[in-house]
C-alpha beads as a LAMMPS data file, in Angstrom:
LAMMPS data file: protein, C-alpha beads

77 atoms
76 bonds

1 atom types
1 bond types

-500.0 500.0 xlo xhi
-500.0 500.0 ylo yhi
-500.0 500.0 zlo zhi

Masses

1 110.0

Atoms # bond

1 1 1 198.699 194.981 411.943
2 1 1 200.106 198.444 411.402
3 1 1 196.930 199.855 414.334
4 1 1 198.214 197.171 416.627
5 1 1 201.907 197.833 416.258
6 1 1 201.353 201.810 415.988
7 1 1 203.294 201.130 412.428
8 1 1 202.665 202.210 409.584
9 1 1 200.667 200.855 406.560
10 1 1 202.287 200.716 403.245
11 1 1 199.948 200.765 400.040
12 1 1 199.252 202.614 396.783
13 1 1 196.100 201.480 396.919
14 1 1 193.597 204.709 396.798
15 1 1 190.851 202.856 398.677
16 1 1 193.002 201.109 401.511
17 1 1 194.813 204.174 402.094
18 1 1 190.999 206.015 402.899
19 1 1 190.164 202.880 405.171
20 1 1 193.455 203.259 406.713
21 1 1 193.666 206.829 407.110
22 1 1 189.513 206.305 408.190
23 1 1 191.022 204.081 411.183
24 1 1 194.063 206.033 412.415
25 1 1 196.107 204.351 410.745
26 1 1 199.029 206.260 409.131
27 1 1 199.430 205.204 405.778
28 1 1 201.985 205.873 403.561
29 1 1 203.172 204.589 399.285
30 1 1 205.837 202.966 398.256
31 1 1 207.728 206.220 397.200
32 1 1 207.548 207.307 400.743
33 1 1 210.272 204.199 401.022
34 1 1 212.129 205.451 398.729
35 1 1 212.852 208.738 400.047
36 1 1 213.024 207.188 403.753
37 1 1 215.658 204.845 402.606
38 1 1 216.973 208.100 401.215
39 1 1 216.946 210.207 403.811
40 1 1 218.773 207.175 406.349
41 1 1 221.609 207.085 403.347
42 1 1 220.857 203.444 402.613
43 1 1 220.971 204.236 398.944
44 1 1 221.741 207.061 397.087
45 1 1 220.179 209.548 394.654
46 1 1 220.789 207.184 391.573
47 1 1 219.507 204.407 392.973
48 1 1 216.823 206.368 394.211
49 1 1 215.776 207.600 390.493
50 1 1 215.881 204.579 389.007
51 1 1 213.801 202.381 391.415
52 1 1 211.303 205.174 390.203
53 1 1 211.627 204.831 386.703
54 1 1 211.720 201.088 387.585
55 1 1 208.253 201.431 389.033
56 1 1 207.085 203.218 386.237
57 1 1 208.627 200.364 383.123
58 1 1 206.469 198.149 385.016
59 1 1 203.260 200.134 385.646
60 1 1 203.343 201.876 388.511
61 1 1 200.453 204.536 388.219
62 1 1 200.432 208.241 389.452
63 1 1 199.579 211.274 389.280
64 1 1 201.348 213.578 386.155
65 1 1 201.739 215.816 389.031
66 1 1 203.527 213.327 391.783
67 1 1 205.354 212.454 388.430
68 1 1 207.411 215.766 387.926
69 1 1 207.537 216.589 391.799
70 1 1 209.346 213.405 392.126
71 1 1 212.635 214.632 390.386
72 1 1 212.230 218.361 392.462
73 1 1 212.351 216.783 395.648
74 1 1 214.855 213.976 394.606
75 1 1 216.999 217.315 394.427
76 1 1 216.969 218.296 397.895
77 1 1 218.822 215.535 399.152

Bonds

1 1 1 2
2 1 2 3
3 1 3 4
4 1 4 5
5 1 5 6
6 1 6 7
7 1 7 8
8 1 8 9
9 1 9 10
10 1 10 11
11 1 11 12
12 1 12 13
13 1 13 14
14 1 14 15
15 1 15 16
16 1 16 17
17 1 17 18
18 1 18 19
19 1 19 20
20 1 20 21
21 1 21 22
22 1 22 23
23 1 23 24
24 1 24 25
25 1 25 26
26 1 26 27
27 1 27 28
28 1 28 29
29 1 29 30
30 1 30 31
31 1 31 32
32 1 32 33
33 1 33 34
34 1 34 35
35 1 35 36
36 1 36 37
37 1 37 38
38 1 38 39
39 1 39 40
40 1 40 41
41 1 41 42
42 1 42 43
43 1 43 44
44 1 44 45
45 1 45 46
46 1 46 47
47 1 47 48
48 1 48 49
49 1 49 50
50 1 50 51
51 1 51 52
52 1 52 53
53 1 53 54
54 1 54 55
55 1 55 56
56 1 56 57
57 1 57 58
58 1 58 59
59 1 59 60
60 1 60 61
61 1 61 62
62 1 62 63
63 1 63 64
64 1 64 65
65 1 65 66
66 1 66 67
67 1 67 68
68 1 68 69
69 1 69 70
70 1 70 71
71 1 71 72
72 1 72 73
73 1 73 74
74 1 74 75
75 1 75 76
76 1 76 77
């Protein structure tokens, strides 16, 4: 749907991302929405952090490393 609508494809799936990416597709995670709902000021930094550590109480997996750049970037809005 997001090829035939030149949208884009939300996951945090690993392998649909590849098969995504593998098709054109641009494909983003669901902390990509958090910092576009940032960035368009329909919530703010607070809300922002803690739909993260939300995600993360109820199992969201990352990287340690997409784990402590989180907070960095969180501080450039």
């Amino acid at each position: 749907m997001a090829k035939e609508k030149n949208g884009i494809a939300i996951t945090d799936d690993s392998i649909a991302r590849e098969v995504g990416e593998m098709l054109g597709i641009k494909v983003h995670g669901s902390l990509y929405l958090i910092f576009l709902m940032l960035r368009k000021g329909k919530i703010d930094k607070k809300l922002a952090k803690d739909k993260f550590d939300a995600m993360i109480r109820k199992g969201f997996r990352l990287s340690s490393e997409v784990y402590s750049e989180f907070p960095r970037l969180l501080k450039r809005f």
